[in-house]
RONUZA-205351 format. One record per residue: residue number from 1; residue in three letters; x negated, y, z negated of N, C-alpha, C in turn. Coordinates in pm, whole numbers, plus 50000, padded with zeros to 5 digits. Each point is the difference from the previous one (the first is absolute). Example, Ala and Ser with C-alpha at 12.3 -4.5 7.8 and 13.67 -1.06 7.14 Angstrom:
2
num=1 | residuo=ALA | nxx=48681 | nyy=49431 | nzz=49220 | caxx=50089 | cayy=50119 | cazz=50000 | cxx=49910 | cyy=50120 | czz=50000
num=2 | residuo=SER | nxx=50035 | nyy=50105 | nzz=50072 | caxx=49918 | cayy=50119 | cazz=49994 | cxx=50077 | cyy=50109 | czz=49927
***
This chain:
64
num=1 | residuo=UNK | nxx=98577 | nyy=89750 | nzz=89074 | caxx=49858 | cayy=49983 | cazz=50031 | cxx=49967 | cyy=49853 | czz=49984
num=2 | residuo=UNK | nxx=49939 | nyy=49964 | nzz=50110 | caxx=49971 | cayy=49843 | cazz=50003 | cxx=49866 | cyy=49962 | czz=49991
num=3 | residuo=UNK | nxx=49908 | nyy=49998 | nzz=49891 | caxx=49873 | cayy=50009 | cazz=49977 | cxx=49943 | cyy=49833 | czz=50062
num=4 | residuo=UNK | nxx=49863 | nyy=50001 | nzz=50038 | caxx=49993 | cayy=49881 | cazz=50103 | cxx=49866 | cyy=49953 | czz=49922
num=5 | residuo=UNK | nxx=49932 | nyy=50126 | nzz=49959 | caxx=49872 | cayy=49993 | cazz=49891 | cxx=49963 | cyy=50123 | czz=49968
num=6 | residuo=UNK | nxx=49883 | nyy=49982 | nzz=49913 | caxx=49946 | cayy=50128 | cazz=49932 | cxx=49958 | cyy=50101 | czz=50130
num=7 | residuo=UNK | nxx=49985 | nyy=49931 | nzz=50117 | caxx=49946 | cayy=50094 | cazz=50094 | cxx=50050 | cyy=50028 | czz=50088
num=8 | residuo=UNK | nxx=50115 | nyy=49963 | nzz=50013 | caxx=50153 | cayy=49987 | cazz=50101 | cxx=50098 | cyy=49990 | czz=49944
num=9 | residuo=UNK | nxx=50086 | nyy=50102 | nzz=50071 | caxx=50153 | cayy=49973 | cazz=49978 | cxx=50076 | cyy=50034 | czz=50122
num=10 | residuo=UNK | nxx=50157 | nyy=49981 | nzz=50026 | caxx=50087 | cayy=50027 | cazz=50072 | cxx=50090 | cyy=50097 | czz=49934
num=11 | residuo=UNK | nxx=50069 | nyy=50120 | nzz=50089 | caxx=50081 | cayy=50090 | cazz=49961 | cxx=50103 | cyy=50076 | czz=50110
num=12 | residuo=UNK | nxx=50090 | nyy=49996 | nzz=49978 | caxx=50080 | cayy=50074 | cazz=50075 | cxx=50004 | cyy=50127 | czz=49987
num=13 | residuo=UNK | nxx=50016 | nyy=50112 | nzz=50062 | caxx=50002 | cayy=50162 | cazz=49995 | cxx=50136 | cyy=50034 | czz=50071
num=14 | residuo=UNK | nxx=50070 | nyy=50075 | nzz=50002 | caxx=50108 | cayy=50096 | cazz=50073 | cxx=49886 | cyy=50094 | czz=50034
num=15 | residuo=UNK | nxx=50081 | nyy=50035 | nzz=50134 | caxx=49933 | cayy=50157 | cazz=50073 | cxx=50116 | cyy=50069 | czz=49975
num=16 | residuo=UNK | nxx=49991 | nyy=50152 | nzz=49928 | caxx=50060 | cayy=50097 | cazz=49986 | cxx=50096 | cyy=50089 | czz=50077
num=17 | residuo=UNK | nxx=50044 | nyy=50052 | nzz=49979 | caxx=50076 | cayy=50111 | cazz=50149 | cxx=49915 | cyy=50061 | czz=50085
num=18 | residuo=UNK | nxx=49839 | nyy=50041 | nzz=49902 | caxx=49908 | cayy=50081 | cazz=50058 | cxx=49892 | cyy=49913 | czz=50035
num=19 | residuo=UNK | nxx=50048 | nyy=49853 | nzz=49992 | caxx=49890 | cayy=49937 | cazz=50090 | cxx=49897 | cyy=49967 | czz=49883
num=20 | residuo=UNK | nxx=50028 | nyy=50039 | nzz=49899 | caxx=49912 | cayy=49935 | cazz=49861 | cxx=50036 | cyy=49859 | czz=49916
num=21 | residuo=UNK | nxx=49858 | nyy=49959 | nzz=50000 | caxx=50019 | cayy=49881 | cazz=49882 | cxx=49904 | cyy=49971 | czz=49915
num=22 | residuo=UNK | nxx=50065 | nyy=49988 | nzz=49866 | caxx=49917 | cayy=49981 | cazz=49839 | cxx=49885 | cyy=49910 | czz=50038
num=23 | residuo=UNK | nxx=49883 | nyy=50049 | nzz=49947 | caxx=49861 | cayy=49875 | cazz=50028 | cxx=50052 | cyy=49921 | czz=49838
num=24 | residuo=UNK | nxx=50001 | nyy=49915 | nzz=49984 | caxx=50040 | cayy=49902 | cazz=49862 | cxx=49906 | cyy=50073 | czz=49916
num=25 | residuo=UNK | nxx=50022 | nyy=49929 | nzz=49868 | caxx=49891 | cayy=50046 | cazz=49896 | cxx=49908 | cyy=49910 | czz=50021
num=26 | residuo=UNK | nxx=50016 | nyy=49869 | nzz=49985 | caxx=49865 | cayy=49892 | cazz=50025 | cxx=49967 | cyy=50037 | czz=50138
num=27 | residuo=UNK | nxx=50018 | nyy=50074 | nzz=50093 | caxx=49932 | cayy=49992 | cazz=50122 | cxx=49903 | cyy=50124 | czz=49958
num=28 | residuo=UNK | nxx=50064 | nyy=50066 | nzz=49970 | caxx=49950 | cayy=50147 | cazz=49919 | cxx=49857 | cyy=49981 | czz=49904
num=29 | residuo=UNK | nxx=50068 | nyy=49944 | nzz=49891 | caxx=49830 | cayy=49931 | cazz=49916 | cxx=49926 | cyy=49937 | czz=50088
num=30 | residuo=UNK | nxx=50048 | nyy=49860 | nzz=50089 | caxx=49902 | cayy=49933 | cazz=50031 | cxx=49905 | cyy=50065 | czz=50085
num=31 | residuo=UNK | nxx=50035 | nyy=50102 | nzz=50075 | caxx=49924 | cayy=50063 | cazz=50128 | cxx=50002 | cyy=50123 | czz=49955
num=32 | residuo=UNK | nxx=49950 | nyy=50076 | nzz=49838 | caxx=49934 | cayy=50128 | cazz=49970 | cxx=50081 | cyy=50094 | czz=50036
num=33 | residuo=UNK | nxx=50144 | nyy=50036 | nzz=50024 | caxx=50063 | cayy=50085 | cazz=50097 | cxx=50039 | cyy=50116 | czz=49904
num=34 | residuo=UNK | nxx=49983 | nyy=50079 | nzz=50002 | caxx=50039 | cayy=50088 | cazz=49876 | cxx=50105 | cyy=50132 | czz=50086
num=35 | residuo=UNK | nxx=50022 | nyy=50078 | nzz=49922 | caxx=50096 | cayy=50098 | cazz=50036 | cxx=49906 | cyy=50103 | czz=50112
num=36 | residuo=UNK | nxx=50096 | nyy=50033 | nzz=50114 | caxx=49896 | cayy=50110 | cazz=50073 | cxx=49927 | cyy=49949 | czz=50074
num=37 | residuo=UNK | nxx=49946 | nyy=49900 | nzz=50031 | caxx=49887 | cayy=49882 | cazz=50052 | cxx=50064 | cyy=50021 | czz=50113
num=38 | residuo=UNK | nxx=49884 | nyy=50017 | nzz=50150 | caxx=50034 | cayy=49961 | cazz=50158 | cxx=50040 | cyy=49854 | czz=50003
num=39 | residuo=UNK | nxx=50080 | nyy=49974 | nzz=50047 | caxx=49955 | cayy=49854 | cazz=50108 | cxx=50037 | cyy=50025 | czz=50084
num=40 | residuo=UNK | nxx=49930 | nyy=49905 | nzz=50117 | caxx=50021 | cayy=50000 | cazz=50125 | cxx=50124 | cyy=49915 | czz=50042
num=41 | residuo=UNK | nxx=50040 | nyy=49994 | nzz=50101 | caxx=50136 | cayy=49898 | cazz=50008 | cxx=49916 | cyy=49982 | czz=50207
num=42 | residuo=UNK | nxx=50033 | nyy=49869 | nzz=49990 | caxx=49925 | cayy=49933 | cazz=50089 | cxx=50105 | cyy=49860 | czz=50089
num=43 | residuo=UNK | nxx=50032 | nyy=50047 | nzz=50129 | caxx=50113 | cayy=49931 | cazz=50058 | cxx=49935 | cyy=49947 | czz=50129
num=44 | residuo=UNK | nxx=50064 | nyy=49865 | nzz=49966 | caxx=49943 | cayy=49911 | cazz=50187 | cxx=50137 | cyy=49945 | czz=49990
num=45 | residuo=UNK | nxx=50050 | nyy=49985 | nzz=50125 | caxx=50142 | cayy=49995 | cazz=50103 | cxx=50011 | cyy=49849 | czz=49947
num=46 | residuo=UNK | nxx=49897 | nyy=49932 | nzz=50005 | caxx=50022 | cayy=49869 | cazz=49998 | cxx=49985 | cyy=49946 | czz=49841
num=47 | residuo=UNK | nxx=49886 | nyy=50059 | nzz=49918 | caxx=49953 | cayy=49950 | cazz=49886 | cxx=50054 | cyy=50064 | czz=49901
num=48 | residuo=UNK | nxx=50043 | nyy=50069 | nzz=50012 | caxx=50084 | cayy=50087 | cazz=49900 | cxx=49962 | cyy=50116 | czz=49939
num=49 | residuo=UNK | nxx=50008 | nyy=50082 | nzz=49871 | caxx=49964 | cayy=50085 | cazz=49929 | cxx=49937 | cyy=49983 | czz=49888
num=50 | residuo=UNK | nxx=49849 | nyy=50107 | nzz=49951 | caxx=49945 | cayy=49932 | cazz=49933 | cxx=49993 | cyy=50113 | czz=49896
num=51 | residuo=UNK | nxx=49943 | nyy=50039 | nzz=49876 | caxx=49947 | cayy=50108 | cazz=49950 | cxx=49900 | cyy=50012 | czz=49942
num=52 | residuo=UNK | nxx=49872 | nyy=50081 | nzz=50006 | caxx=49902 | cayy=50021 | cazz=49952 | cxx=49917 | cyy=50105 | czz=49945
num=53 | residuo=UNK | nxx=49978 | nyy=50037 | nzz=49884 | caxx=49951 | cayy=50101 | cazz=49938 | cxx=49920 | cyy=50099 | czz=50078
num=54 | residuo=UNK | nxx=50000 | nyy=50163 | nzz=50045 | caxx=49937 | cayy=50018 | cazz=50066 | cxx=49839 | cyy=49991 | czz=50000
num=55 | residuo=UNK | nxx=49950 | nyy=50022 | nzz=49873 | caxx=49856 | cayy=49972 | cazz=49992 | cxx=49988 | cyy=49888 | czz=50043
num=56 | residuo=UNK | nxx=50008 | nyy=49897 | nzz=49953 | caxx=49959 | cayy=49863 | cazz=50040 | cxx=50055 | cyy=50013 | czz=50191
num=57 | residuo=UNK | nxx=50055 | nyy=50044 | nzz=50027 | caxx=50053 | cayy=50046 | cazz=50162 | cxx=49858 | cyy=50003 | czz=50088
num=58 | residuo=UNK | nxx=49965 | nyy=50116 | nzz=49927 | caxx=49895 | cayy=50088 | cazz=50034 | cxx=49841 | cyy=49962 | czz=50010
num=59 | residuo=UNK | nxx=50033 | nyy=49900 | nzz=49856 | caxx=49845 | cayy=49904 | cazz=49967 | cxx=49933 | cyy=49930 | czz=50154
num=60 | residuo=UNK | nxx=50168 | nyy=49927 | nzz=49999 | caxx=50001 | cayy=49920 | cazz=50129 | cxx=49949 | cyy=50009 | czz=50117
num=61 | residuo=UNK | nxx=50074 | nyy=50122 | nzz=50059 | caxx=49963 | cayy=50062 | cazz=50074 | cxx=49843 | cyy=50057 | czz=50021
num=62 | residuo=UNK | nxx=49972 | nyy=50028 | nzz=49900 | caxx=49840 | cayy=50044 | cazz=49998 | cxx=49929 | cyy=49878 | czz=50008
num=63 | residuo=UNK | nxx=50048 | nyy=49913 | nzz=49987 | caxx=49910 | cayy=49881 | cazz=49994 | cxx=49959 | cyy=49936 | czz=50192
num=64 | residuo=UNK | nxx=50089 | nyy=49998 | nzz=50090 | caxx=49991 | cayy=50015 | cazz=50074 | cxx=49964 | cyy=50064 | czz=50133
***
C-alpha cells in the first residue's frame, strides 16, 4: 500500500477466479464500507471503473 495522504492512497488488488477483489481496509474505513453494504460498480470503456456506495448512488440520482 502506497499511501499519497490522509485522503489518498494507491493500491493494487488481484481479481479472483470468480472475478472478485478485496476492497483494502483503509479504502474500507475511509469510505464507511461495512460488511453486507451495496455498491454500485460503475464502468466507461474509456475512463475506467469506479465504485460507489449504493445510497449515496441513489442520493445522486435523485438529485437530478
Amino acid at each position: 500500500m502506497e499511501k499519497t495522504n490522509k485522503d489518498r492512497f494507491i493500491v493494487s488488488v488481484k481479481v479472483g477466479p470468480k472475478g472478485q477483489i478485496t476492497i483494502p481496509s483503509e479504502a474500507r474505513k475511509m469510505f464507511n464500507i461495512n460488511e453486507g453494504e451495496t455498491l454500485m460498480v460503475m464502468g466507461d470503456k474509456d475512463r475506467g471503473i469506479a465504485l460507489l456506495k449504493a445510497d449515496m448512488f441513489y442520493s445522486l440520482m435523485e438529485e437530478r
